[in-house]
C-alpha atoms as an extended CHARMM CRD file, in Angstrom:
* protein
*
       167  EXT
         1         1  UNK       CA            102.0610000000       99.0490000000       60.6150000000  PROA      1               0.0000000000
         2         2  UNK       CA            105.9230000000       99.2510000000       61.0670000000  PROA      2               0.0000000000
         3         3  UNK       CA            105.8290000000      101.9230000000       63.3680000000  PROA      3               0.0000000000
         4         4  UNK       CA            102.9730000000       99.9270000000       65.2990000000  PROA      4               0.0000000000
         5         5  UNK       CA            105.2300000000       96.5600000000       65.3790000000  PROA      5               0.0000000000
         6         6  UNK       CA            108.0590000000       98.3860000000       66.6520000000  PROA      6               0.0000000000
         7         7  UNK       CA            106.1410000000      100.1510000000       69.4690000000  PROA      7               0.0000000000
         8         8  UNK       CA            104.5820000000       96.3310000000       70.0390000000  PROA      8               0.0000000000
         9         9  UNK       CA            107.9280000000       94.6590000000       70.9430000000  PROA      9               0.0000000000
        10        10  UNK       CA            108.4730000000       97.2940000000       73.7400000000  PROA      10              0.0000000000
        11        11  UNK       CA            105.2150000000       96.7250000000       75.6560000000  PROA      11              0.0000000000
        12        12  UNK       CA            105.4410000000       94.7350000000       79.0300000000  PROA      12              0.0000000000
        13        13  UNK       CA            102.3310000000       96.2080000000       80.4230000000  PROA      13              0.0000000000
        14        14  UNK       CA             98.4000000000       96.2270000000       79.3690000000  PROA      14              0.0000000000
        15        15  UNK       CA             96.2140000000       98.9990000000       80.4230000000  PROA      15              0.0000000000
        16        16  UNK       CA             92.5230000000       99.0260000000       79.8140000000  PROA      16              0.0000000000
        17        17  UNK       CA             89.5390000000      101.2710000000       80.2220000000  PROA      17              0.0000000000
        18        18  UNK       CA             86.7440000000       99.3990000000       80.3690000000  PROA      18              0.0000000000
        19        19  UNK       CA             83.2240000000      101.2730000000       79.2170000000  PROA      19              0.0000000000
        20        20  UNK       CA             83.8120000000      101.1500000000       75.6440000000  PROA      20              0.0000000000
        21        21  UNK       CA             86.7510000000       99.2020000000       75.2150000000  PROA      21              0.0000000000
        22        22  UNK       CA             86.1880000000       95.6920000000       77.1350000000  PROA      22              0.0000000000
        23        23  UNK       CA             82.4280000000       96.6940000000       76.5000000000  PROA      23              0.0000000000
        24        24  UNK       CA             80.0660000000       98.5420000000       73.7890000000  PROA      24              0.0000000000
        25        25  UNK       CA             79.9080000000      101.0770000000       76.0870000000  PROA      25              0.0000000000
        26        26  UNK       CA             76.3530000000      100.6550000000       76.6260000000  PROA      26              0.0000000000
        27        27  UNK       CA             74.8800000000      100.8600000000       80.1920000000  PROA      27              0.0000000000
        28        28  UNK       CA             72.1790000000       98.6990000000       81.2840000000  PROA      28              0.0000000000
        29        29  UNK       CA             70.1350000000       98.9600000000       84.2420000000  PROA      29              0.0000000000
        30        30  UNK       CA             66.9790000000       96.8660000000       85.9230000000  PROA      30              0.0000000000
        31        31  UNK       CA             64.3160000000       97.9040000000       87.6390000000  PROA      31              0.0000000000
        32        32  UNK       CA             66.4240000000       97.1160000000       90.9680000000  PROA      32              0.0000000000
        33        33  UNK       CA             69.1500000000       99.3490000000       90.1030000000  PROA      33              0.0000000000
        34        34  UNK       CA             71.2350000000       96.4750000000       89.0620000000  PROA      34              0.0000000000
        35        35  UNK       CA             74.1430000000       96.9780000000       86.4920000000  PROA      35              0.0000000000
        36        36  UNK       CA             74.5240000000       94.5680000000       83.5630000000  PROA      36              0.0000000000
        37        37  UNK       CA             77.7550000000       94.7360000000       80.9740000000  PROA      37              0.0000000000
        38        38  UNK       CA             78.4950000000       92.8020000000       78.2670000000  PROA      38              0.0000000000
        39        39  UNK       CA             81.9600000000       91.4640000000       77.4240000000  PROA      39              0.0000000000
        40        40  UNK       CA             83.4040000000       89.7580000000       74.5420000000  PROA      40              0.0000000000
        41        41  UNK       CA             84.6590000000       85.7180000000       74.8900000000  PROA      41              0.0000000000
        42        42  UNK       CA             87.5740000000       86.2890000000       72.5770000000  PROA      42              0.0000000000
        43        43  UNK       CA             89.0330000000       89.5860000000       74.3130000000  PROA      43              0.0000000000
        44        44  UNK       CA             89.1410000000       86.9270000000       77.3240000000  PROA      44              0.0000000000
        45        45  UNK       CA             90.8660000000       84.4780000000       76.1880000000  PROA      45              0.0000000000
        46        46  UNK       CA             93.3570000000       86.5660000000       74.3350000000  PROA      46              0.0000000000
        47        47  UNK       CA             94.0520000000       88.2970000000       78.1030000000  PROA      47              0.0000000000
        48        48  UNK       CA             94.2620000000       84.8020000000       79.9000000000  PROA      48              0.0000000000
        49        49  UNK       CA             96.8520000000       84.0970000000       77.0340000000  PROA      49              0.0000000000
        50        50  UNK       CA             98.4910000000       87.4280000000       77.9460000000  PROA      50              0.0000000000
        51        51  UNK       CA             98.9110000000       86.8460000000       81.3130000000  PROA      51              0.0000000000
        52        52  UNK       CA            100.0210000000       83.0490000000       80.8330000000  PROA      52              0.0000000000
        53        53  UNK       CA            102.7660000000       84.7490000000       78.8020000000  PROA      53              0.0000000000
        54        54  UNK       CA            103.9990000000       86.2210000000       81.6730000000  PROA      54              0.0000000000
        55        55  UNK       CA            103.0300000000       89.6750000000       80.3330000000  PROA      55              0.0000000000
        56        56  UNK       CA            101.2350000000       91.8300000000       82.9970000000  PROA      56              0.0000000000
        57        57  UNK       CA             98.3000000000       93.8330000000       82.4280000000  PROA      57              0.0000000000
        58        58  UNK       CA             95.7470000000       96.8510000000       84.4590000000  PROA      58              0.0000000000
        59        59  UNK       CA             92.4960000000       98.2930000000       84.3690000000  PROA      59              0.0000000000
        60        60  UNK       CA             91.8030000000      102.0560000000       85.2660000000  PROA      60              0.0000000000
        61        61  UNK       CA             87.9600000000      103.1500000000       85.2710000000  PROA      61              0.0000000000
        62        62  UNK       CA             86.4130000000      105.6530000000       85.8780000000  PROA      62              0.0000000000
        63        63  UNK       CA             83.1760000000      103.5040000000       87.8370000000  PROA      63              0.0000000000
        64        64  UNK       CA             83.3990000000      101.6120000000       90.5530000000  PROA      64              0.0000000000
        65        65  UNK       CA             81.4920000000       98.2360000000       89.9150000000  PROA      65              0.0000000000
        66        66  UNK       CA             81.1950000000       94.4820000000       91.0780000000  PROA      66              0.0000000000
        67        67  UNK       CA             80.6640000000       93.2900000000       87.8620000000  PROA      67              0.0000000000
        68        68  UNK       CA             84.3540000000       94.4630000000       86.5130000000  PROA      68              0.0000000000
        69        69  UNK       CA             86.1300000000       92.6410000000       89.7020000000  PROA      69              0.0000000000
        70        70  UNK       CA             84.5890000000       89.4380000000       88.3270000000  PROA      70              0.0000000000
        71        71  UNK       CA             85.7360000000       89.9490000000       84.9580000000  PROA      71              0.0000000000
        72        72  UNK       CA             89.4240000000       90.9600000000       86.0330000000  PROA      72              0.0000000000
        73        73  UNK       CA             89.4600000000       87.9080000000       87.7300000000  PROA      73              0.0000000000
        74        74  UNK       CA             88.2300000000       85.7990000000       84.6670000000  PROA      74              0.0000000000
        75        75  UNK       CA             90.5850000000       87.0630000000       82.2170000000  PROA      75              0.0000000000
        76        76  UNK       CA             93.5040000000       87.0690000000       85.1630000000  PROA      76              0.0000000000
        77        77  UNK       CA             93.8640000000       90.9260000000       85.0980000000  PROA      77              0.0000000000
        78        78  UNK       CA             96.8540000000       91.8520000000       87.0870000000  PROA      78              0.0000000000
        79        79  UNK       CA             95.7200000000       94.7390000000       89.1360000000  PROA      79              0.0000000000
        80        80  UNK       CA             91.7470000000       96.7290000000       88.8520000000  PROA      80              0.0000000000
        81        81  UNK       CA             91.8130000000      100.5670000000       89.9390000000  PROA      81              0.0000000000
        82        82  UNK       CA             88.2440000000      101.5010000000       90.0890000000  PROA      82              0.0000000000
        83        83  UNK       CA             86.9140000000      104.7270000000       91.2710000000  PROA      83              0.0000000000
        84        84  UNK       CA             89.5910000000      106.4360000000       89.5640000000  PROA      84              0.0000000000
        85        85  UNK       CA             88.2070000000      110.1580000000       87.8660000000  PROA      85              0.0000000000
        86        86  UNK       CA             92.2540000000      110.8810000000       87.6000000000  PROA      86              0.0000000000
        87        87  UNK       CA             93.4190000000      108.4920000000       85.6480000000  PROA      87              0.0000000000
        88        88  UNK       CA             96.4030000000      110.8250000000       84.8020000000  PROA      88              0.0000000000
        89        89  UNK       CA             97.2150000000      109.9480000000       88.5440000000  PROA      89              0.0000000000
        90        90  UNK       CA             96.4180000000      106.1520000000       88.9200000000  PROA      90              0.0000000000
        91        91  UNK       CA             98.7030000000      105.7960000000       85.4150000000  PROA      91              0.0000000000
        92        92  UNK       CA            101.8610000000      107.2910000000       87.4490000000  PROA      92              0.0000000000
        93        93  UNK       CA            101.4230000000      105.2610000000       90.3830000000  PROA      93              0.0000000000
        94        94  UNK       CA            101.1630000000      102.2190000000       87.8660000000  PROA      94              0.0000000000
        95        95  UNK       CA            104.1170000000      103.0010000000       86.4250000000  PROA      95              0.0000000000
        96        96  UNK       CA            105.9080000000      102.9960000000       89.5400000000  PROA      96              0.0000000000
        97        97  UNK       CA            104.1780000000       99.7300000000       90.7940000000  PROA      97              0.0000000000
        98        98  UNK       CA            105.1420000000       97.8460000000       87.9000000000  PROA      98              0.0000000000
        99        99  UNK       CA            108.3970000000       98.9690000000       87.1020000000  PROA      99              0.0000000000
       100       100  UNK       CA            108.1130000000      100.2840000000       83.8470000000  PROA      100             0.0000000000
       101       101  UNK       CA            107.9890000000      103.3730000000       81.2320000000  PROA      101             0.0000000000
       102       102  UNK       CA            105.9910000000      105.1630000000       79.4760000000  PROA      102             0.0000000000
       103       103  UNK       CA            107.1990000000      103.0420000000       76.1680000000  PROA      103             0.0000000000
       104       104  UNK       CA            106.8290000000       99.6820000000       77.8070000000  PROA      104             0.0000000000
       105       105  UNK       CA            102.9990000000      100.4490000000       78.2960000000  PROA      105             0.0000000000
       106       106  UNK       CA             99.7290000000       99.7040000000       75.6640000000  PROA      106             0.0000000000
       107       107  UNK       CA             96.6870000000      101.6370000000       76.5610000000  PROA      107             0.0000000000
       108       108  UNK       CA             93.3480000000      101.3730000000       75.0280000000  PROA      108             0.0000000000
       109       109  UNK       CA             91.2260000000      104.5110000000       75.4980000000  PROA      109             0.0000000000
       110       110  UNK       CA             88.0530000000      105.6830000000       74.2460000000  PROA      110             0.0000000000
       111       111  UNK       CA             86.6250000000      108.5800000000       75.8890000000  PROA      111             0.0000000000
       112       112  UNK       CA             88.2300000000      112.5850000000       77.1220000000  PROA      112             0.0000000000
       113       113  UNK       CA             89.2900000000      110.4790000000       80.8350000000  PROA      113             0.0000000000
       114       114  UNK       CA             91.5250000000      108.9880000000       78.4100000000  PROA      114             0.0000000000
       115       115  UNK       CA             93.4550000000      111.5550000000       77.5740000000  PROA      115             0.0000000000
       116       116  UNK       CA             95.6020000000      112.0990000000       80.0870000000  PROA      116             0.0000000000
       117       117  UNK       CA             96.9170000000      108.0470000000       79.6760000000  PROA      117             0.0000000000
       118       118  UNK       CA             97.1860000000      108.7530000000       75.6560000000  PROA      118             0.0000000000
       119       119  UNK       CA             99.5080000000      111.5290000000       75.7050000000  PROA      119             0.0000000000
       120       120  UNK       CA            102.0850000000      109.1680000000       77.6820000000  PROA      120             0.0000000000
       121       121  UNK       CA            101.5600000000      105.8530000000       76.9180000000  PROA      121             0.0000000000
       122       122  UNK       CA            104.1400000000      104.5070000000       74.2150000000  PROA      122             0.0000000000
       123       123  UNK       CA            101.6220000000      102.6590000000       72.4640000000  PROA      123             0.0000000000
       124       124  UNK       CA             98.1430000000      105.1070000000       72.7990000000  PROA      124             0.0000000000
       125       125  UNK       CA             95.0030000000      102.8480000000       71.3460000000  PROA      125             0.0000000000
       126       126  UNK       CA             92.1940000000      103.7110000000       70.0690000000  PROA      126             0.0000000000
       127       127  UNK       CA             88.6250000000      102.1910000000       68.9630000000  PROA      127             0.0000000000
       128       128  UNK       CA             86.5190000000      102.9700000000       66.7650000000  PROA      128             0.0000000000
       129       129  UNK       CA             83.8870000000      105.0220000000       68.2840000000  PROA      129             0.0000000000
       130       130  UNK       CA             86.7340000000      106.8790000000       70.1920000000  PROA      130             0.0000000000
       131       131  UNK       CA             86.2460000000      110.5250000000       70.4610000000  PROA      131             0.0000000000
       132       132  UNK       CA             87.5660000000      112.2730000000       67.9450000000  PROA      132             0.0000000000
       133       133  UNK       CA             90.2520000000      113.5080000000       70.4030000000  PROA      133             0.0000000000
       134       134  UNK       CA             91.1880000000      110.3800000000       71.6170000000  PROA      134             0.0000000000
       135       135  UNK       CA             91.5140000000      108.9990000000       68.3970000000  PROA      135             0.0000000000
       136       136  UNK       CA             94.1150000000      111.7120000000       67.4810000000  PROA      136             0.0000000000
       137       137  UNK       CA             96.3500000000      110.9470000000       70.3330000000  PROA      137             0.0000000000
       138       138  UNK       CA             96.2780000000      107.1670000000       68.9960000000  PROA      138             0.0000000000
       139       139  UNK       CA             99.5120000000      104.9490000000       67.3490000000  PROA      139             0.0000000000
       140       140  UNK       CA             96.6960000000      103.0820000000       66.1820000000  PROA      140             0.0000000000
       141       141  UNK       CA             92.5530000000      102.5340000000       65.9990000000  PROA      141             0.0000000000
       142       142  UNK       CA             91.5120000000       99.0090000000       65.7310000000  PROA      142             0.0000000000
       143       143  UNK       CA             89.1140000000       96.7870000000       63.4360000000  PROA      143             0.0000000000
       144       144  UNK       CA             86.9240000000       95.6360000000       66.0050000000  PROA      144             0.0000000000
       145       145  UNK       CA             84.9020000000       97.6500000000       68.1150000000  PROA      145             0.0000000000
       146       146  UNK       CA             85.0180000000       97.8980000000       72.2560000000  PROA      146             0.0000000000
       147       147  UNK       CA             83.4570000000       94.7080000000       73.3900000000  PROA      147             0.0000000000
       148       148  UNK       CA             83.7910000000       93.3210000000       70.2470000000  PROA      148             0.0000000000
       149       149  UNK       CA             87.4940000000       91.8970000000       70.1400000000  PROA      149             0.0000000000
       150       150  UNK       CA             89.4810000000       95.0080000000       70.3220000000  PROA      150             0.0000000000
       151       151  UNK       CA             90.7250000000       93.6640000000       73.3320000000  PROA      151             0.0000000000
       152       152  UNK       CA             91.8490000000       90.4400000000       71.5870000000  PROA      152             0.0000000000
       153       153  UNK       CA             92.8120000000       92.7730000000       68.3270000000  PROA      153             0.0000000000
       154       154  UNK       CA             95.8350000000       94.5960000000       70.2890000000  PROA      154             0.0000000000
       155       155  UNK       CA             96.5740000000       91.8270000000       72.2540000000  PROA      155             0.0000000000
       156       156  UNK       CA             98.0010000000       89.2940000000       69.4040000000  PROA      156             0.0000000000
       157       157  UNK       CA             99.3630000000       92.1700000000       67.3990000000  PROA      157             0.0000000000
       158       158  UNK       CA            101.2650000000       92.8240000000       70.8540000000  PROA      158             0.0000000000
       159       159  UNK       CA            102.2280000000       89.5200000000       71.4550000000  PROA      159             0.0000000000
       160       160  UNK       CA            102.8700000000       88.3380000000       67.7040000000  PROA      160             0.0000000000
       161       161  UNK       CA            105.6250000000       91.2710000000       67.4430000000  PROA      161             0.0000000000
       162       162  UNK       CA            107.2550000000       89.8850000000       70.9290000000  PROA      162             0.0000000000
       163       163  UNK       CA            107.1050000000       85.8510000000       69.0300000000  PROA      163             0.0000000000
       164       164  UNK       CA            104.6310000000       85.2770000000       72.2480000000  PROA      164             0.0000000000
       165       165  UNK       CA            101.6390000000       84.2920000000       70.3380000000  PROA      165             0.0000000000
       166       166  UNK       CA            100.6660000000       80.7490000000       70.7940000000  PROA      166             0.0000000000
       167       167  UNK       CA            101.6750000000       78.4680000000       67.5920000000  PROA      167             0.0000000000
């Protein structure tokens, strides 16, 4: 955990995948076509206490979908890139938006997409049904499966090594 901790105290920014991290990676669909997800209370609060830190934090997927606006919004998400099949390519641009370096940013990664984001990020993430290449790019794998407070896991490990997390 040292190494983790010390890698913690540099982050300033939050990137997320979403399918499989913010969710169990499951994919639901009605008879209409409609899209349903399922997101975990806890990662949302620990993200609204994020941002109310003052820390900022992004989401790059790979979909494009209504439903992950909403929750952005909700857990006051600082920027959504949706549509994004590059995400080698969105990362740089965030980078540049924000202001920061590779060891200032978290990412939490599950799938090949991923990879790209891994290999740069100064703290990579993993979760437990990762891929097995995913999960060997990763600082660290957490407890708590996607959609299922891995979220909230990285967050107050982040912000308890920074002396942000609430009293």
């Amino acid at each position: 955990m040292p190494d983790i901790i010390e890698k913690a105290r540099r982050i300033k920014l939050l990137v997320l995948d979403v399918d499989g991290v913010m969710t169990d990676g499951r994919l639901i669909y009605d008879n209409f076509g409609d899209e349903f997800k399922s997101f975990d209370v806890q990662d949302g609060y620990g993200l609204a206490l994020w941002a109310k830190s003052g820390l900022k934090s992004v989401i790059i997927t790979a979909k494009k979908s209504r439903i992950v606006s909403r929750r952005a919004k909700l857990c006051r998400i600082t920027k959504t890139f949706m549509d994004a099949h590059d995400k080698g390519v969105v990362y740089e641009k965030v980078l540049k938006i924000f202001k920061v370096s590779d060891e200032e940013v978290c990412f939490i990664g599950d799938d090949l997409i991923d990879l790209p984001v891994m290999k740069k990020a100064g703290l990579a993430v993993a979760v437990p049904y990762s891929r097995p290449e995913v999960k060997a790019l990763a600082v660290y794998t957490t407890s708590a499966e996607g959609g299922r407070g891995a979220v909230r896991e990285v967050v107050e490990i982040i912000m308890k090594a920074q002396g942000k997390w609430p009293a």
